[in-house]
C-alpha positions in Angstrom: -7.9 18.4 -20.9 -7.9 20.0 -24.4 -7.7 17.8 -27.8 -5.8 18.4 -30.8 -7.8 19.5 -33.8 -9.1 16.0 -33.9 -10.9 14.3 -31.3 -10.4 11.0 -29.5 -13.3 9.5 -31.0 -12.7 11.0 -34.4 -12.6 8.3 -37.0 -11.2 10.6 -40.0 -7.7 8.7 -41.2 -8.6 5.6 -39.6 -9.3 6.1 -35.5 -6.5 6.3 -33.2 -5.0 2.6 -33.1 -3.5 2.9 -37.1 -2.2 5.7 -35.6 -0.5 4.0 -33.0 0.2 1.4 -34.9 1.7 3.2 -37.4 3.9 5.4 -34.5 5.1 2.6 -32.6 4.6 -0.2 -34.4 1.9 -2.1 -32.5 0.5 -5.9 -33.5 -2.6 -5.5 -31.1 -4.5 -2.7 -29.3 -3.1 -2.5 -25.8 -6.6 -1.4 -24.0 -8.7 -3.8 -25.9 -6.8 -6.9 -24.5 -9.0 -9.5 -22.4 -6.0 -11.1 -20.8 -4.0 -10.9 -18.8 -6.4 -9.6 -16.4 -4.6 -8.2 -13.8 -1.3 -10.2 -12.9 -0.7 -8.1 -9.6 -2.0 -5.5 -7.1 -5.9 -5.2 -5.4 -8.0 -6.4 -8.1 -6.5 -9.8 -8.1 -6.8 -10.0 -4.9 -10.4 -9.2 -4.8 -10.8 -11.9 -7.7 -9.1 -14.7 -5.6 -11.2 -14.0 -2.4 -14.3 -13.8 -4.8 -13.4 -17.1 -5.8 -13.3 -18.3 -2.2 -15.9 -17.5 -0.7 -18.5 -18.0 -3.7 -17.0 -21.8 -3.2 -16.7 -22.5 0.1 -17.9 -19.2 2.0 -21.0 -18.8 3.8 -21.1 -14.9 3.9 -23.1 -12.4 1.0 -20.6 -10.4 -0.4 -20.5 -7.0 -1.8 -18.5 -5.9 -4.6 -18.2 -2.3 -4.0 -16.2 0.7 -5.8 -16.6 4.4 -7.8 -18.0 4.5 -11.4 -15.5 2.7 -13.4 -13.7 1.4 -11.3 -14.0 -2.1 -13.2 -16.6 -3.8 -11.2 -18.5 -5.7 -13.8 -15.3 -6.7 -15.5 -14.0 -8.5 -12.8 -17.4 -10.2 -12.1 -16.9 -10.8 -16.0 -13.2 -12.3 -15.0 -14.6 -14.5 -12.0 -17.3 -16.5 -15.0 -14.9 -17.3 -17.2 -12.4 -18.5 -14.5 -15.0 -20.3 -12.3 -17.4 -21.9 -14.8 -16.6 -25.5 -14.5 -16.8 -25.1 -10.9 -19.7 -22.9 -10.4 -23.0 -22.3 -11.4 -23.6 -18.6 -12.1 -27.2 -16.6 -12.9 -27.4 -13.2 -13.2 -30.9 -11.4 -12.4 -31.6 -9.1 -15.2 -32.6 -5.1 -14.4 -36.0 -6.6 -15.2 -35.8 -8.3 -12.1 -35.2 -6.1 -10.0 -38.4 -3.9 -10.3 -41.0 -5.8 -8.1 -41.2 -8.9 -5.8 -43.4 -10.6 -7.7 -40.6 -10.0 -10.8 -37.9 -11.2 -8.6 -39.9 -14.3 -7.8 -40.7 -14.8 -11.1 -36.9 -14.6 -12.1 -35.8 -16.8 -9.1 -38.2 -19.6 -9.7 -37.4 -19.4 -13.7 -33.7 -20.6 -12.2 -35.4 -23.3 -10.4 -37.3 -24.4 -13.9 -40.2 -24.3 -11.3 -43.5 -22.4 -11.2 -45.3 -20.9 -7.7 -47.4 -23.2 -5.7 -50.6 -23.0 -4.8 -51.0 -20.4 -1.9 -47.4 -19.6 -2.0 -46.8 -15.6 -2.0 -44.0 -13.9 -3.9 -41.5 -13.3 -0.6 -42.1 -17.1 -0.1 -41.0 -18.4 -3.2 -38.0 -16.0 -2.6 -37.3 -18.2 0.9 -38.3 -20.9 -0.7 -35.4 -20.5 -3.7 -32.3 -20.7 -1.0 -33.8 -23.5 0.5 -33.9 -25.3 -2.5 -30.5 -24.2 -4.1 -29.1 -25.8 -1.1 -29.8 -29.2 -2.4 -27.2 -28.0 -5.8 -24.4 -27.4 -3.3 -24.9 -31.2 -2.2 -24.5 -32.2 -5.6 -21.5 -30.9 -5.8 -22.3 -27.6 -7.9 -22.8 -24.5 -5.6 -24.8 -21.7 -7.1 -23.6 -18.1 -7.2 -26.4 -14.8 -7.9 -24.7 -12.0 -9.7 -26.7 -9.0 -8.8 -24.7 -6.4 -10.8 -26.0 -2.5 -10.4 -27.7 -3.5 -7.3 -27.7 0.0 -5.9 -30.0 1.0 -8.5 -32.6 -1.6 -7.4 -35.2 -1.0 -4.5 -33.7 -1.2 -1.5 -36.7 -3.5 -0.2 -35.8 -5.9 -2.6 -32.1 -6.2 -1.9 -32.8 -6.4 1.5 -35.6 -9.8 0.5 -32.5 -11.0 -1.1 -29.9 -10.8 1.9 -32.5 -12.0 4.4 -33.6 -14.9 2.3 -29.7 -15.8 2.0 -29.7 -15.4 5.9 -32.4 -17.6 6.6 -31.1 -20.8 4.5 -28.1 -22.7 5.2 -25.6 -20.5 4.8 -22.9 -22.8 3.6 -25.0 -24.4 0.9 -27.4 -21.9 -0.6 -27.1 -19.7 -3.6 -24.3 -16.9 -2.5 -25.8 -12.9 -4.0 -23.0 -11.7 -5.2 -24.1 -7.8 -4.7 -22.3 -4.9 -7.0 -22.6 -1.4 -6.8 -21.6 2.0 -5.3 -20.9 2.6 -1.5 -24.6 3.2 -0.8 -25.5 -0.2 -0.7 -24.1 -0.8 3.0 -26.7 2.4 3.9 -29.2 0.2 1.6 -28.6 -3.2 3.3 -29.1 -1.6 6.9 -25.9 -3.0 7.8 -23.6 -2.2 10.6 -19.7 -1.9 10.1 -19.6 -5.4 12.5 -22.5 -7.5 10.4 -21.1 -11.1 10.3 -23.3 -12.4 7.6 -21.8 -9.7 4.8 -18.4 -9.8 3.5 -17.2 -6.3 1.7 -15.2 -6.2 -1.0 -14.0 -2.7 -2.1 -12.1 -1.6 -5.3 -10.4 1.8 -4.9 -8.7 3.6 -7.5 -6.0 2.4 -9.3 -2.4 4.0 -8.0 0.8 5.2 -10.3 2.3 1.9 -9.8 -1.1 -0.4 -10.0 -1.7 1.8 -13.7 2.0 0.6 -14.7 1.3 -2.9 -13.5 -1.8 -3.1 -16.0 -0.4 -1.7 -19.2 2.8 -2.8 -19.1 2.3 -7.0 -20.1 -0.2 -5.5 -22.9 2.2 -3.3 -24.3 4.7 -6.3 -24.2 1.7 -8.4 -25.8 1.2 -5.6 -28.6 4.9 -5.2 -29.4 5.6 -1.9 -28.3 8.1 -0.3 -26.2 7.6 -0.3 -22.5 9.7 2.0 -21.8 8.7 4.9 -24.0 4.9 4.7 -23.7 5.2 4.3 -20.3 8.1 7.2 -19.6 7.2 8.8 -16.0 6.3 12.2 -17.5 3.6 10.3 -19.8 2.8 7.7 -17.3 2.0 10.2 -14.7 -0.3 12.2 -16.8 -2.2 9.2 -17.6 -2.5 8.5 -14.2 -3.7 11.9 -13.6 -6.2 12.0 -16.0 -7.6 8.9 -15.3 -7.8 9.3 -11.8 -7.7 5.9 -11.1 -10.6 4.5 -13.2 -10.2 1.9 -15.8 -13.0 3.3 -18.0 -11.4 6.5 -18.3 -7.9 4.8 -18.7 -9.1 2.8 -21.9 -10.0 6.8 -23.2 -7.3 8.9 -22.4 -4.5 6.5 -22.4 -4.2 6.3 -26.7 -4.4 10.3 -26.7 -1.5 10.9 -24.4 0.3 8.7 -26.3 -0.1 10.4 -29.8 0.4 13.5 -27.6 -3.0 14.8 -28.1 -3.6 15.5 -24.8 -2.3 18.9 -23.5 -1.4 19.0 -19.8 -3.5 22.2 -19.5 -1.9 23.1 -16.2 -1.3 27.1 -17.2 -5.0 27.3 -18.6 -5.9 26.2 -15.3 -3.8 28.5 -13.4 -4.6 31.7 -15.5 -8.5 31.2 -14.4 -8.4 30.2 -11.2 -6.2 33.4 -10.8 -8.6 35.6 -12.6 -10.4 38.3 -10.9 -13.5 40.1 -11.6 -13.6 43.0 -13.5 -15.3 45.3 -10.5 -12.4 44.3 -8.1 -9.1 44.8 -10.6 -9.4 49.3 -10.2 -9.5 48.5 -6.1 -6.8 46.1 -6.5 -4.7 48.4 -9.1 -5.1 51.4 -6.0 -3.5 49.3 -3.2 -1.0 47.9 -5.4 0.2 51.5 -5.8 -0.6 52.4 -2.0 1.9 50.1 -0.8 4.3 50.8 -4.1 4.1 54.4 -2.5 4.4 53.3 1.2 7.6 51.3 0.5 9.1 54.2 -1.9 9.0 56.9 1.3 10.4 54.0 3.3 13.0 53.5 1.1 13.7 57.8 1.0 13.8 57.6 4.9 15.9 54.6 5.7 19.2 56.3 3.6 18.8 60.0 5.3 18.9 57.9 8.8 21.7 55.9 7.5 23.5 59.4 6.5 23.1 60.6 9.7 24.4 58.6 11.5 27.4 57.9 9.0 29.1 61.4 10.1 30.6 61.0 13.8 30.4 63.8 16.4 34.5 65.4 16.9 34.9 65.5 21.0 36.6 68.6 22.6 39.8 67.5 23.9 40.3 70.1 26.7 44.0 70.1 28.8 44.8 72.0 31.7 48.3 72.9 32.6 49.0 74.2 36.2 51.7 76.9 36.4 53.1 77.1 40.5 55.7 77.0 43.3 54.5 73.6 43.4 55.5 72.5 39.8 58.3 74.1 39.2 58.7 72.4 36.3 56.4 70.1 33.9 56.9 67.4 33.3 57.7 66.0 29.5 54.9 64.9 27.6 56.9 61.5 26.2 58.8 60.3 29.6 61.5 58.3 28.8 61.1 54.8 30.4 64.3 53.2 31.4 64.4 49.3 31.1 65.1 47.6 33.9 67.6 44.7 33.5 65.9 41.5 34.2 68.7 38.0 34.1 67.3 36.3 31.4 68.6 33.0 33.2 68.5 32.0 37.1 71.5 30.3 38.3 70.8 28.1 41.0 73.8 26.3 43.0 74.0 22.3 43.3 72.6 20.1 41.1 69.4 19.8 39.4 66.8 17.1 40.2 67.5 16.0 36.8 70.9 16.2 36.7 72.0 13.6 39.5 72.1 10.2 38.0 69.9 7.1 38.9 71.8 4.2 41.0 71.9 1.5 38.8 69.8 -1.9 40.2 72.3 -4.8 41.5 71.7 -7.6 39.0 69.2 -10.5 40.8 70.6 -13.5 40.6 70.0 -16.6 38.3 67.1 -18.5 39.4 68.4 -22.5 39.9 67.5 -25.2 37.5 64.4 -26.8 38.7 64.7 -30.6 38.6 63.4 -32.9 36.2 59.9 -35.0 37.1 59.6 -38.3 37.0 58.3 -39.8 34.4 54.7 -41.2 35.3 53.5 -44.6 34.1 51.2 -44.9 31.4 47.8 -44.6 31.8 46.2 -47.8 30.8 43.8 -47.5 27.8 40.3 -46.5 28.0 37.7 -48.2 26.5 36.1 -47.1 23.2 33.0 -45.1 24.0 29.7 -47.0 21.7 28.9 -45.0 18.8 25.8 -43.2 19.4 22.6 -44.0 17.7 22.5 -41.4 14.6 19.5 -38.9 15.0 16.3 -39.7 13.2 15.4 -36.9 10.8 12.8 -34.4 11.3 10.0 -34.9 9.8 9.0 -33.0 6.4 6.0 -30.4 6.6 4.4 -32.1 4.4 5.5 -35.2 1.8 7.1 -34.3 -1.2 7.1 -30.5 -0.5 9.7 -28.4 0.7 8.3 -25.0 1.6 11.1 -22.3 0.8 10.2 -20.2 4.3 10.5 -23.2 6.5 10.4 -20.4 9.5 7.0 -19.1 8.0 5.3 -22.4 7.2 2.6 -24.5 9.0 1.4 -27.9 7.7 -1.9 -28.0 6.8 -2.8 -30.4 9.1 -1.7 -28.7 12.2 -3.6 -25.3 10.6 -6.9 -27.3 10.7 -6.0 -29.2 14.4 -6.4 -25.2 15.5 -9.8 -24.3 16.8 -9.5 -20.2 16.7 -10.2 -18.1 14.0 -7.6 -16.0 11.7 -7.1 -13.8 8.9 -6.2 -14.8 5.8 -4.6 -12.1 3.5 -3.5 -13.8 0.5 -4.0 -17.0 -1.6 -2.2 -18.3 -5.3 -0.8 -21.2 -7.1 2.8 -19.7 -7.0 4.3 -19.7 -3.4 6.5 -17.3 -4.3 2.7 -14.7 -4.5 2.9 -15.3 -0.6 6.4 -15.0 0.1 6.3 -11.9 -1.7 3.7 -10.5 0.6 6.2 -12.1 4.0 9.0 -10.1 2.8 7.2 -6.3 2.0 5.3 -6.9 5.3 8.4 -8.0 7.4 7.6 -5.8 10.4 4.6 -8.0 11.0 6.0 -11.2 12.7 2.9 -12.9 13.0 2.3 -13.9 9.2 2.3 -16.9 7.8 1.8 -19.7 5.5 0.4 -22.9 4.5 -0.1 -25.2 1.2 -3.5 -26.8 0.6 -5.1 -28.6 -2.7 -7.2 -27.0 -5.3 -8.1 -28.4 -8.5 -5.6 -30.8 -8.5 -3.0 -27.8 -8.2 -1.0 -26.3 -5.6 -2.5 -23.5 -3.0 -0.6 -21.5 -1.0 -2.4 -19.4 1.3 -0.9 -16.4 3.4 -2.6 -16.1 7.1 -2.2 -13.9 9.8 -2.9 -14.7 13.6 -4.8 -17.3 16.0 -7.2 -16.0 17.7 -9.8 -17.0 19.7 -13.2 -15.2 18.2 -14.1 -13.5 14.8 -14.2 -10.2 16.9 -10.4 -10.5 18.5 -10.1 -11.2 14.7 -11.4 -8.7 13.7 -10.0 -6.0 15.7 -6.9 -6.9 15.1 -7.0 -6.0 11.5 -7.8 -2.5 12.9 -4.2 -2.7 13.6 -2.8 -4.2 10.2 -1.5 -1.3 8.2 -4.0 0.1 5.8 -2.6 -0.9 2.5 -3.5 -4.4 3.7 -6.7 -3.7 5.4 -7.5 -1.9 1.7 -7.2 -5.7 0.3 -10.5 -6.7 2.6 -8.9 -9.7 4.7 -11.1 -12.8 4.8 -12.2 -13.9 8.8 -12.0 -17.7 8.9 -12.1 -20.4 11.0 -8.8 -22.5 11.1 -10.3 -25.4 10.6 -11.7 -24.5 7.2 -8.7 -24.2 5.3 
């Protein structure tokens, strides 16, 4: 990537926005937009099944993804949407350094102090047990542990088996965010039933689209030219899928500062040495030679054999009592006269005429019938009771996908386990999801109650144990086993 004579953080003339806003017009900057978060693809799905299970899940859950791949912002996202429902505390770096720091941290939450005889790891335990009696109160408590692959992996591990130990369903859920490594840190196994992973890969072509374009709406620009595909796909490029290094590059391309540097690129990686060029120079004029004599030797073969070989025509001509006298070189041939037309006596098959078949003869008039009596009347069948209507899936409701829909009640009367993929206000976020994934016939869909609003959520299966569960999304295709599916138990929902 090469710059222009300024740089993109160069503030001479302003910085780069009053230049954008002065090229196309702009009310706002684009990239430094809060909202809309994300209105479609992976990361608001991973915000809705944050929301979930930090409310009603009784898994850990890890929030895992490359170096600016937007974790903290979406743990930013979940705060401000979850607030007034949940009860968030974020353990500092500080924290993180020792046990007796974490402990200190943890019972600072609690507005408590250690007791007498009580170690560090116990207050630890201790700190579930007691954030368990929150959840009864009706506010569940969530631990943001953001960077946790930069901790000790001791004390990550305290926190996960502390989490394990309480009640599950009540106590504090760690909410742990980092790289990849942390599954390695954790000791966990790829089938660990307490640990829910959520992972963020990088942003495609389309998902890159999907984010700028309802800010550049917002900003009053023009989609269609700050997002052309030649410009589109160099931001994608450069980015490579990261948001961090979206918010940079993205105002450069579009002031054209940004040079594709594609024949720099191809000029050194097809460089060569200066000790190999003379040994390279020599066999390019070897085989210059080679196919020059070639050349010479392929046309004298072709002359060669362009100029054919006469034959020796030899005749004989015998002279003898016994051929008195020879015979003209050109005999003359006499026709023969062959009839052109055969005559043949009597007549032709075709020629003799056909008889001509006697005419049959009129069938007689069959007789009239008798008129029959009357039958007498029959009675008037009863009219038959009008069928009662089917009952609604729900009152009040009409599900557009009646073929796809389950009531809610009949989801929870189910005692196996399933896989939900999806979950939104709109129904038409699930319906959405029915129609791209057609192929799949066993998807389908329910409407439940959340915060005094609608909740559709997509679901996938009834099976009989987390594992059949599980393996079956082994056989999901990948874009939706990317989107981490949620095991649950029917009668959660």
């Amino acid at each position: 990537m090469t710059v222009g004579d300024q740089g993109l953080n160069s503030l001479d003339g302003g910085g780069l926005f009053p230049r954008l806003q002065e090229r196309y017009g702009l009310r706002a900057d684009p990239l430094d937009m809060e909202t809309p978060f994300y209105p479609d693809a992976s990361r608001h799905h991973a915000l809705e099944t944050l929301r979930h299970l930090c409310g009603f899940g009784d898994l850990a859950l890890l929030l895992t993804g490359d170096p600016g791949a937007g974790k903290s912002r979406l743990l930013a996202e979940l705060v401000r949407s979850e607030s007034s429902r949940l009860e968030f505390h974020r353990l500092p770096t500080a924290a993180l350094t020792s046990t007796q720091a974490l402990a200190r941290a943890l019972l600072g939450i609690a507005h408590t102090g250690l007791k007498p005889g009580e170690g560090a790891r116990d207050s630890v335990y201790g700190f579930f047990r007691w954030s368990e009696s929150r959840a009864r109160k009706g506010q569940r408590m969530v631990l943001l542990i953001d960077d946790a692959d930069r901790a000790p992996a001791e004390l990550v591990r305290l926190l996960l088996a502390a989490f394990t130990a309480a009640d599950r369903s009540a106590a504090a859920v760690p909410v742990f965010s980092g790289s990849g490594q942390l599954i390695e840190m954790l000791g966990l196994s790829g089938s660990s039933d307490g640990v829910h992973q959520i992972h963020l890969r990088p942003l495609t072509r389309e998902e890159v689209a999907a984010y700028l374009e309802p800010r550049i709406h917002r900003a009053g620009g023009d989609a269609k030219a700050l997002l052309a595909p030649a410009r589109l796909s160099q931001i994608h490029r450069l980015s490579q899928g990261s948001f961090s290094r979206l918010k940079r590059i993205t105002p450069a391309v579009w002031l054209d500062m940004v040079s594709s540097g594609s024949n720099s690129e191809r000029r050194r990686s097809f460089s060569m040495p200066l000790n190999l060029r003379w040994p390279a120079l020599a066999l390019v004029l070897l085989a210059g030679s080679w196919w020059l004599v070639s050349q010479q030797y392929d046309d004298s073969v072709a002359r060669e054999q362009a100029v054919p070989e006469v034959e020796t025509l030899r005749k004989s001509i015998t002279i003898g009592p016994d051929n008195p006298q020879l015979e003209p070189e050109n005999p003359v041939v006499e026709p023969v006269n062959v009839p052109s037309e055969l005559t043949v006596e009597g007549p032709s098959p075709q020629s003799v005429p056909e008889p001509e078949p006697e005419p049959e003869p009129e069938p007689e008039p069959e007789p009239e019938p008798e008129p029959e009596p009357e039958p007498e009347p029959e009675p008037e069948p009863e009219p038959e009771p009008e069928p009662e209507p089917e009952p609604e899936p729900e009152p009040g409701f009409s599900p557009a996908s009646p073929s796809h829909f389950v009531a809610l009640d009949q989801v929870r009367a189910r005692p196996g386990w399933t896989v939900q993929l999806i979950a939104g206000n709109r129904e038409q976020t699930v319906l959405s999801l029915i129609d791209r994934y057609s192929s799949i016939p066993g998807i389908r869909y329910t409407r439940a109650e959340r915060q005094g609003q609608d909740w559709f959520v997509g679901f996938y299966g009834d099976f009989a144990s987390s594992d059949e569960a599980r393996n079956a999304v082994e056989g999901l295709p990948q874009a939706l086993q990317d989107q981490t599916p949620w095991l649950r138990r029917m009668r959660d929902f």
